[in-house]
C-alpha positions as CSV (number, residue, x, y, z in Angstrom):
1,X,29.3,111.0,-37.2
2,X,28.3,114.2,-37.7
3,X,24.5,115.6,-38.7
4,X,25.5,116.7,-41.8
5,X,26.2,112.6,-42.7
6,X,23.5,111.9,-41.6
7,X,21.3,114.4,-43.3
8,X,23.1,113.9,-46.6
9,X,22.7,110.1,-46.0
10,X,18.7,110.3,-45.6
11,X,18.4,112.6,-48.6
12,X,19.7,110.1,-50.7
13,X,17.5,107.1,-49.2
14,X,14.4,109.1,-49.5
15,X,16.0,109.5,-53.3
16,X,16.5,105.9,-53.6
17,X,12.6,105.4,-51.9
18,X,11.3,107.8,-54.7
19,X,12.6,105.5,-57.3
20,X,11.6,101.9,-55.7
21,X,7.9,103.2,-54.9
22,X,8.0,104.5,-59.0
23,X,9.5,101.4,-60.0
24,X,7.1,99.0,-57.8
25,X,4.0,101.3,-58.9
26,X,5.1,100.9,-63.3
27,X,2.8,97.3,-63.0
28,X,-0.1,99.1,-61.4
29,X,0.3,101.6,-64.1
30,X,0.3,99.6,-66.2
31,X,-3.4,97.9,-65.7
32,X,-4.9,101.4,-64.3
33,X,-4.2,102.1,-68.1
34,X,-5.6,98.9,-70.0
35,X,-8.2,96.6,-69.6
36,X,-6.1,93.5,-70.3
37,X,-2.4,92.6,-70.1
38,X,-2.7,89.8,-72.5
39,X,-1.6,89.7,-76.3
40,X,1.0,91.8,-78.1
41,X,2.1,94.9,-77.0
42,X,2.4,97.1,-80.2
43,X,3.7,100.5,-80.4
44,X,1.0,103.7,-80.8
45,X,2.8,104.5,-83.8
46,X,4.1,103.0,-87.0
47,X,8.1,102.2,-86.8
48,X,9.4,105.2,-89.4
49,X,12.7,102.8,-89.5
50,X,10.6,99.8,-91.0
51,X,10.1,102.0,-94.7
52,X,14.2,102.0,-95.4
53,X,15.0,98.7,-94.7
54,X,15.0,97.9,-98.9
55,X,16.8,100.8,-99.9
56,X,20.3,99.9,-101.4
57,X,23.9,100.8,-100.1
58,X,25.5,103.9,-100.6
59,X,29.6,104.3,-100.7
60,X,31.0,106.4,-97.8
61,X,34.1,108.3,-97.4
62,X,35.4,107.2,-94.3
63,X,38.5,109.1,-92.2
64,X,41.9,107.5,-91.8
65,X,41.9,104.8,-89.1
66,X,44.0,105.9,-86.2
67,X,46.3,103.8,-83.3
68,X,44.2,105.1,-80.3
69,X,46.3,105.0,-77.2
70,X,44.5,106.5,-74.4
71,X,40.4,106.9,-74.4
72,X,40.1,109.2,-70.8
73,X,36.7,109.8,-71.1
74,X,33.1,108.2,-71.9
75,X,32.0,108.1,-75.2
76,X,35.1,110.1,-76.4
77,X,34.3,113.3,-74.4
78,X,33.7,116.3,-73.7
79,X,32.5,116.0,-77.4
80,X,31.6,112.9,-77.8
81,X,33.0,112.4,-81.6
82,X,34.2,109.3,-82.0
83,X,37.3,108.3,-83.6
84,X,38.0,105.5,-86.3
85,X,40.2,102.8,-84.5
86,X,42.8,100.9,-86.3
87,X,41.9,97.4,-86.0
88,X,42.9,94.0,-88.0
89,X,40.9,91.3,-88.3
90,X,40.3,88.2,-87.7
91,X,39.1,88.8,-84.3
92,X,41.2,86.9,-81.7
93,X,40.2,87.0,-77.8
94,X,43.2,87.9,-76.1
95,X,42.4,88.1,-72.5
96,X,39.3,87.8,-70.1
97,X,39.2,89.0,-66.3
98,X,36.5,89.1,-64.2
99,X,35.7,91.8,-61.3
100,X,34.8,90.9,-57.7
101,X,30.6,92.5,-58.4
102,X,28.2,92.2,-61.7
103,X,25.5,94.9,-62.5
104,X,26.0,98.4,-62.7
105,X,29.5,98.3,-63.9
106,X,30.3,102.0,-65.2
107,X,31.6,102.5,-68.7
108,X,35.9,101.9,-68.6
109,X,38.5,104.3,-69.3
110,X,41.4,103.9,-70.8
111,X,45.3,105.6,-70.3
112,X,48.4,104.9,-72.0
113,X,49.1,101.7,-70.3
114,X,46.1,101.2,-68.1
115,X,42.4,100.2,-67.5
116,X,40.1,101.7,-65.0
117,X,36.7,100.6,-64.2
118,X,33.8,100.7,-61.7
119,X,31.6,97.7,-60.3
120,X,28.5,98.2,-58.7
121,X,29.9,98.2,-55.0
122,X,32.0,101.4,-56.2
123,X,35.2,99.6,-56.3
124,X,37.3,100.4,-58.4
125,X,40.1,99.1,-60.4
126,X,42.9,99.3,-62.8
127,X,44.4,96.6,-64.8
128,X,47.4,96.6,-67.3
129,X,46.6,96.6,-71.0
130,X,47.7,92.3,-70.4
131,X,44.5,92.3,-68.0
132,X,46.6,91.8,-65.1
133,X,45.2,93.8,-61.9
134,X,47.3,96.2,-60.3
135,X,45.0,97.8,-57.4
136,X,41.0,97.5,-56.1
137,X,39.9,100.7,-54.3
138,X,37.0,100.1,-52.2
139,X,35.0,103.7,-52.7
140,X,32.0,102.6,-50.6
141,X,30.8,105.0,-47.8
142,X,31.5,102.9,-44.5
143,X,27.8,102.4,-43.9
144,X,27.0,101.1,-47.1
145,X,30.0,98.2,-47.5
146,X,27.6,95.6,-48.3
147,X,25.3,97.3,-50.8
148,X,25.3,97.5,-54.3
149,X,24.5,100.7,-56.3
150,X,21.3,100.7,-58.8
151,X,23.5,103.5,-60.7
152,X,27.0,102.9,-62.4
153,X,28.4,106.4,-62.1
154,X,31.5,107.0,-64.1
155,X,35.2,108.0,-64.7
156,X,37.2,110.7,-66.2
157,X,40.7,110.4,-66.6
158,X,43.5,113.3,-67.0
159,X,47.2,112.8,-67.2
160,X,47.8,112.6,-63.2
161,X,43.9,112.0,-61.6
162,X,41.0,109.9,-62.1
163,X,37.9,112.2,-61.6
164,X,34.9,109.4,-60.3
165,X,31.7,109.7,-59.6
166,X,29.8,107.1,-57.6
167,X,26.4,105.5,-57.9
168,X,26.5,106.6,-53.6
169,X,26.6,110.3,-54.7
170,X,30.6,110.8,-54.2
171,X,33.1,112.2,-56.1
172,X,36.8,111.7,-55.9
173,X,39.6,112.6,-57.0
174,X,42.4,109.8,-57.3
175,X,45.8,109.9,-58.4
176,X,46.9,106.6,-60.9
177,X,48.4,104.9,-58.3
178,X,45.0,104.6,-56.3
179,X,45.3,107.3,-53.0
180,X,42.8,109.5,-52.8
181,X,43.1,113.2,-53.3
182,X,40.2,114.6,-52.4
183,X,36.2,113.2,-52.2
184,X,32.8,115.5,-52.2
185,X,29.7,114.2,-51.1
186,X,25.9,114.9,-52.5
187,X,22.5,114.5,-52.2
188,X,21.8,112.0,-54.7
189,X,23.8,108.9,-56.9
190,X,25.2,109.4,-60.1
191,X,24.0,107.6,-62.7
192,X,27.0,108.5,-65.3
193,X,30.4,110.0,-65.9
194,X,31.8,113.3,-65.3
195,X,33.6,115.1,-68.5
196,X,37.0,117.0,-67.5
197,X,38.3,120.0,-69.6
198,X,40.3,123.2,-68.4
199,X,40.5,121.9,-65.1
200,X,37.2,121.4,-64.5
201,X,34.9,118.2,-63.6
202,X,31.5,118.5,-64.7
203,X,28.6,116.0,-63.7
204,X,25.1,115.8,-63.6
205,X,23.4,113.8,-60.5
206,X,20.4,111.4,-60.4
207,X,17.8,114.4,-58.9
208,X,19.4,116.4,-62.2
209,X,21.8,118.6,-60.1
210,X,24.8,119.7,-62.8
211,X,27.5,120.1,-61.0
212,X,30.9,121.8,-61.8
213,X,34.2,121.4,-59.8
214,X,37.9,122.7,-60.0
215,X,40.8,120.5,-59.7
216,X,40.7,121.2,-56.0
217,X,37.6,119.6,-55.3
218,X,35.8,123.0,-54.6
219,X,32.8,123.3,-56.2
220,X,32.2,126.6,-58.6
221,X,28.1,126.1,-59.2
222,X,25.7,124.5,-59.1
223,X,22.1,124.3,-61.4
224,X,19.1,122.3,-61.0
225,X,17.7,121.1,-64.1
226,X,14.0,119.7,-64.9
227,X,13.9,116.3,-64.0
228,X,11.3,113.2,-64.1
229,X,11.3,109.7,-62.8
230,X,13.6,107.7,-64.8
231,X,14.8,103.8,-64.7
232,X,17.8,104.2,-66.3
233,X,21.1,103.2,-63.8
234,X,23.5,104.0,-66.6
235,X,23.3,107.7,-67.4
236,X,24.6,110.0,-69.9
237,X,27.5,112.8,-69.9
238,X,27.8,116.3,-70.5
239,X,29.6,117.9,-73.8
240,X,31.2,120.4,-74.1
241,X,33.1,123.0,-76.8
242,X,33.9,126.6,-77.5
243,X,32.9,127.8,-74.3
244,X,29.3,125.7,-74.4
245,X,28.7,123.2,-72.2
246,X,25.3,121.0,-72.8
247,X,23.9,119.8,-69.3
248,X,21.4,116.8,-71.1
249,X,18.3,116.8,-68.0
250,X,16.2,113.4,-67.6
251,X,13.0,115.7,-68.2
252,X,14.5,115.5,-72.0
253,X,15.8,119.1,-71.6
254,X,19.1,120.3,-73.3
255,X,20.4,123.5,-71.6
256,X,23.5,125.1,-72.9
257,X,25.5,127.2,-70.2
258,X,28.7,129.0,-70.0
259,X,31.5,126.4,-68.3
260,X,32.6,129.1,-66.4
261,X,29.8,130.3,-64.2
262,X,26.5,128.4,-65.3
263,X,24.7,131.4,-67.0
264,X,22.1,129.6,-69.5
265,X,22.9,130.2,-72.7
266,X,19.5,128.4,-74.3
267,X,17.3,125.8,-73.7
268,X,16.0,122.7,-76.1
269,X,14.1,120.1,-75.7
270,X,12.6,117.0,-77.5
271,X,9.2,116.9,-78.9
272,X,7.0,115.2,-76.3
273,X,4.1,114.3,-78.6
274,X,6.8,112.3,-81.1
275,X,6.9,108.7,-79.1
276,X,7.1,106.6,-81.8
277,X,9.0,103.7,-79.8
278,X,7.2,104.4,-76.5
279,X,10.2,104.3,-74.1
280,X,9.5,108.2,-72.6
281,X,8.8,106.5,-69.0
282,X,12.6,105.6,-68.6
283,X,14.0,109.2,-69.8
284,X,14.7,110.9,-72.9
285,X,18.5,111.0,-73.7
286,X,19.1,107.6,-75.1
287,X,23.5,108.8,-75.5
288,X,25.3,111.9,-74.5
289,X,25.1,115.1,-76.8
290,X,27.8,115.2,-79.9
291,X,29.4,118.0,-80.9
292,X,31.0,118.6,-84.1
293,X,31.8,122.0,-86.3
294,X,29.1,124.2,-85.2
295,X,26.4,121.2,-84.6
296,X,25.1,119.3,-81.9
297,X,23.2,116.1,-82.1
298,X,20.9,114.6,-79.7
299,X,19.5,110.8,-79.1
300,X,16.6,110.0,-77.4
301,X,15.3,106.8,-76.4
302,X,11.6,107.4,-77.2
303,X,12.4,108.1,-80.8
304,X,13.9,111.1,-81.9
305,X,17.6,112.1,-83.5
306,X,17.8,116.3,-83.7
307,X,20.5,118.5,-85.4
308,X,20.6,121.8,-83.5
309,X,22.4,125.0,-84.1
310,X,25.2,125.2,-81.5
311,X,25.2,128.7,-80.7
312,X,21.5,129.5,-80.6
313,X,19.5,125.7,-79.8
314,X,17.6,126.4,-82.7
315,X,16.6,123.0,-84.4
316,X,18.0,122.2,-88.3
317,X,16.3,118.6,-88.8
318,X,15.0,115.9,-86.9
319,X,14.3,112.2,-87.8
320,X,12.0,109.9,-86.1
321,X,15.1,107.0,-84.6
322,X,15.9,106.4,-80.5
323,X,18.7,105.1,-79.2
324,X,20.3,103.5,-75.9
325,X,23.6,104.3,-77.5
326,X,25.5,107.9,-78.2
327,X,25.6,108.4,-81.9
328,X,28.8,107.8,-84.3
329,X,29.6,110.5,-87.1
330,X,32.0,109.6,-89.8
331,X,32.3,109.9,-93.5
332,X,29.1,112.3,-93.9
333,X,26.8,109.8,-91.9
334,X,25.4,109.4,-88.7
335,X,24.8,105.8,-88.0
336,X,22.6,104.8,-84.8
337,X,21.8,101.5,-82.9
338,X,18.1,102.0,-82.7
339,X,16.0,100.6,-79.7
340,X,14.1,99.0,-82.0
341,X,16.9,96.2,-82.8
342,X,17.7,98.7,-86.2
343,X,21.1,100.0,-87.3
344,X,20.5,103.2,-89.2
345,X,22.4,105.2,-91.3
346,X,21.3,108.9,-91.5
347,X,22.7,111.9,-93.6
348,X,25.1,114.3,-91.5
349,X,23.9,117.5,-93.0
350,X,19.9,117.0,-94.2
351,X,19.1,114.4,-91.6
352,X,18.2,111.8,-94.9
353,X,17.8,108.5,-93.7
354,X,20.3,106.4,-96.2
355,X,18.9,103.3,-95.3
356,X,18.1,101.0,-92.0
357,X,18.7,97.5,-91.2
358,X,17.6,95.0,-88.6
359,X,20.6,93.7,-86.5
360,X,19.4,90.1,-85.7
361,X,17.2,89.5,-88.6
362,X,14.0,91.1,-87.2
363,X,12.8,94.0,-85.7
364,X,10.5,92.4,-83.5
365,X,13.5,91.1,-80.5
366,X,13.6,91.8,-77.4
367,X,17.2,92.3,-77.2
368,X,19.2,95.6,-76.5
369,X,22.1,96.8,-79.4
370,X,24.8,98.9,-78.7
371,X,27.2,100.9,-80.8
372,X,28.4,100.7,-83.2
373,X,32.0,101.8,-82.9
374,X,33.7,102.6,-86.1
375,X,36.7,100.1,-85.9
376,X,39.1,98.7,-88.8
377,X,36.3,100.3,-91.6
378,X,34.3,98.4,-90.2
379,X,31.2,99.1,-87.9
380,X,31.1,96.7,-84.7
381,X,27.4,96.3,-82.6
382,X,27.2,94.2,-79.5
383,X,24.0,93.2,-77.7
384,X,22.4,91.4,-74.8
385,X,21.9,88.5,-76.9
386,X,25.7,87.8,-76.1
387,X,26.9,88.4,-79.6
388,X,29.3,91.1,-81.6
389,X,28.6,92.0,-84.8
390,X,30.5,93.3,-87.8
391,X,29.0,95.3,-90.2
392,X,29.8,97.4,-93.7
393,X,29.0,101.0,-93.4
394,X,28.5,101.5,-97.3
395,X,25.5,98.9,-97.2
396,X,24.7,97.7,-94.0
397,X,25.7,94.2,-94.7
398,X,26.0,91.6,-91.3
399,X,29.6,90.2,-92.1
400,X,30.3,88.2,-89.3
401,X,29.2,87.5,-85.6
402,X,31.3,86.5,-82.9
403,X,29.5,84.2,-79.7
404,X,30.5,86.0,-76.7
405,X,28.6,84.2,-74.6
406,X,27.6,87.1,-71.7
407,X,25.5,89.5,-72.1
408,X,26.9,93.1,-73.3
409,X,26.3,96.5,-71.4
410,X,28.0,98.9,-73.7
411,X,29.2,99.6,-77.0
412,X,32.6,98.1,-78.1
413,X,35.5,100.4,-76.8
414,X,37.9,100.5,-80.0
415,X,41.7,101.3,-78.2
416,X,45.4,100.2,-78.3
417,X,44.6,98.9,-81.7
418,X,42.1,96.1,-79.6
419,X,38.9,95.6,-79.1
420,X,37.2,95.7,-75.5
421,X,34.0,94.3,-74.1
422,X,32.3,94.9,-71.0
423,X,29.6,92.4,-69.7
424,X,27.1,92.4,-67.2
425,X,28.4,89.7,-65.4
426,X,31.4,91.8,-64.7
427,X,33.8,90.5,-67.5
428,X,36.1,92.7,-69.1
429,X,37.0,90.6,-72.8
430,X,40.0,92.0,-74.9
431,X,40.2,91.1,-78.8
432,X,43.4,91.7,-80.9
């Protein structure tokens, strides 16, 4: 083994110390910072949400479903607009299959025929759209076999290669058979997926290193962002689109650059005195930046939604909503999964809040919502609480819920005409 191993290898367990000795400390935080731990914790300020959930239904335009038939990168990237999904219900289970670790699963990709996905050992596999397995890579550093990873990392998927990033601070390249191209190595885990576009791989590491690559695996730059502790394991992606790519920072900082050579472009940043839903402590960026027409959107998980200018940062409206979940656009309307247990409907162009309502009935669960994915016409929301929900996007109504009987990590993932569900046990479910 060489020194540079080894020096790689104790930069990222002094990264790994930083975050047990912040995580260990949050309790003694905690009671430095009030008198008593008993009772109700409430929020500093008044839920915003909480004033729309009365308001009535509006109709909604929404675009033609489409037969999806390959979703190569998370959250439909590198902009991150979702797609409506043909889908027809009732909702049948087709398939289950379980993979060999439970966790920090990464978010799946999907091809033309296949399934790839990441468990929290960093192995990774592909499985037929029937759910049968056709190959495990084990991409565990030798000295870490029996560990798992605190972060999921992710995948991006072109025609030939899967681009992965590890929660052990690798990145591969892999061809769709499962050899290995190429593999990088860096100071510090990734927490979530790279985007690919032009023939580039770009990534943002746990210590907030972005990070672009060629096709090669030779890296073209490098920029180190503003960062702050954070306890998220599953992390957010870059976007990108007309020659601006948005590197989202766990500081809460938005910086635009040029693909080609890093050169900031602008900076923006949420509003630090707006924490309505008090979640600041585990990182800003609730979902990855969406693009669309000359717009960006932004999510963060302490309580803000903001409509910037894509050319210049400059801010057109903001409304007082977090998320754990990257925003859907369609028909005029931003709908969002709020950390409060809320699903919201906003206006695309004045930022309007159209109305809110709660997702199990009240606002005051402790359960985690993700979504929704536009699916079918209608709106689909999963949840810790082991369920999937339908919803009507016109009012907001609960249709129907399905038991599902694990708890959820991520949003449904709306492809092949099916619907897919990832659990923290390390299921992968498939719906017809």
């Amino acid at each position: 083994m060489n020194s540079l191993y080894f020096n790689q290898r104790n930069k990222i367990i002094y990264s790994k110390l930083k975050s047990f000795l912040f995580i260990f400390c949050l309790p003694l935080m905690s009671c430095f910072n009030n008198e008593s731990m008993e009772g109700e914790r409430l929020d500093l300020y008044q839920f915003e949400m909480d004033t729309h959930l009365s308001k009535s239904g509006k109709s909604i335009n929404l675009s033609p479903q489409k037969t999806i038939k390959s979703l190569s990168q998370v959250d439909n990237g590198p902009t991150h607009l979702f797609v409506h999904s043909k889908f027809n219900v009732p909702l049948v289970k087709s398939w289950d299959i379980s993979l060999k670790n439970k966790g920090s699963i990464s978010a799946p990709v999907f091809s033309n025929q296949h399934v790839f996905i990441l468990d929290s050992r960093a192995n990774l596999y592909s499985f037929g759209l029937d759910g049968k397995k056709e190959w495990v890579l084990d991409l565990a550093p030798s000295l870490e076999k029996n560990q798992k990873t605190h972060h999921s990392g992710g995948i991006a998927l072109n025609k030939e290669n899967l681009f992965v990033a590890t929660g052990f601070g690798e990145i591969f390249s892999i061809n769709l058979d499962g050899s290995i191209n190429w593999k990088k190595r860096f100071d510090s885990p990734f927490r979530g997926a790279p985007i690919f576009s032009n023939n580039k791989i770009f990534v943002i590491n746990a210590n907030d290193l972005a990070i672009a690559i060629n096709k090669k695996g030779e890296t073209i730059w490098t920029l180190q962002g503003p960062t702050r502790p954070t306890l998220l394991s599953k992390g957010i992606s870059p976007a990108l689109k007309s020659n601006k790519l948005l590197l989202p920072f766990s500081a809460g900082q938005l910086t635009a650059v040029r693909p080609n050579n890093g050169a900031e472009l602008w900076t923006a940043a949420f509003d630090q005195s707006n924490k309505g839903e008090a979640y600041s402590i585990i990182g800003d960026f609730g979902g990855s930046p969406v693009i669309k027409s000359n717009k960006v959107f932004l999510i963060s998980s302490s309580g803000q939604l903001l409509a910037l200018n894509l050319n210049s940062g400059r801010k057109i409206w903001s409304v007082s909503v977090g998320s754990n979940s990257t925003p859907l656009i369609d028909g005029g309307s931003i709908f969002v999964v709020s950390t409060k247990g809320q699903l919201v409907r906003i206006g695309e162009n004045n930022g309007e809040v159209i109305w809110s309502r709660n997702i199990s009935g009240s606002n005051t669960s402790n359960e985690k919502f993700f979504g929704p994915t536009l699916a079918g016409n209608f709106l689909w929301i999963t949840g810790t609480d082991g369920y999937l929900r339908k919803f009507d996007p016109s009012t907001g109504k609960e249709f129907s819920k399905h038991r599902i009987g694990h708890q959820i990590l991520y949003r449904t993932y709306a492809v092949h005409d099916k619907l897919f569900i990832i659990s923290k046990s390390g299921k992968i479910i498939a719906f017809d």
